[in-house]
N, C-alpha and C positions, 0 to 999 in steps of 0.2 A: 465540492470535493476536489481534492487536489490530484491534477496526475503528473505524477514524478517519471523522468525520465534520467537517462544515464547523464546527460548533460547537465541536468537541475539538482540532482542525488544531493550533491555535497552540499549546495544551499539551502534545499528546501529540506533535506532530514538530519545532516550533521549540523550544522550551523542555528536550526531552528532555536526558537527560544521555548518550545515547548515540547513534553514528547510528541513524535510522532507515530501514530500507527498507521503500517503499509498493510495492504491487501494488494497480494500476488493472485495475479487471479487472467484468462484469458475468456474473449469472449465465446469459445467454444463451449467453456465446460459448465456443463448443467450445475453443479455445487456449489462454482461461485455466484450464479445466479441467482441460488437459493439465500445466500447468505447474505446480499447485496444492500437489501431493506434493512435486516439488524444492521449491518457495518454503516450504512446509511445514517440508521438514527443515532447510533454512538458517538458515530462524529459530530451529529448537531446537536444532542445532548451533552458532548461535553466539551462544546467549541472551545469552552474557557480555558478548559486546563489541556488539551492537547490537540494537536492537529491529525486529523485524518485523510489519506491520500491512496491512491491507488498504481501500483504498477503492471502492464500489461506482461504476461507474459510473451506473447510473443515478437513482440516488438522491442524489449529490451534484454536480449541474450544476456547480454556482459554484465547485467545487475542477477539477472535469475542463474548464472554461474557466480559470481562474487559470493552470493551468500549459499549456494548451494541446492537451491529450490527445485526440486523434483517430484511434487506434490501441489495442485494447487485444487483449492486455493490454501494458501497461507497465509497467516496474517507473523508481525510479527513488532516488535515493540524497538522504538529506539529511544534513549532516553541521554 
């Protein structure tokens, strides 16, 4: 599983050569927990065709303000 930080952003999700899906998610909250094992196997079910990574909320403000994220978890697609 990839974890994406504000420093890695533009390499590892803009630049990627495949889509990426981010899960916003912090270790506090009970739902991203729940959702961990699905987002988990998606990624390794569809290693081929996209990348799966994760961003902390609380460790990177300036990405969960870029996109607006006042909910988590969120997932969201970049292609």
């Amino acid at each position: 599983m990839l974890t994406i930080t504000t420093n890695s952003f533009e390499n590892d999700v803009l630049h990627a050569d495949k889509p990426v899906l981010v899960d916003f998610w912090a270790q506090w909250c009970p739902y991203c927990h729940r959702i961990a094992p699905a987002f988990d196997k998606v990624g390794e079910q569809y290693a081929d065709t996209l990348i799966a990574g994760k961003i902390n909320y609380d460790e990177e403000p300036q990405l969960i303000e870029r996109f607006g994220i006042d909910t988590i978890p969120t997932l969201m697609l970049f292609k």
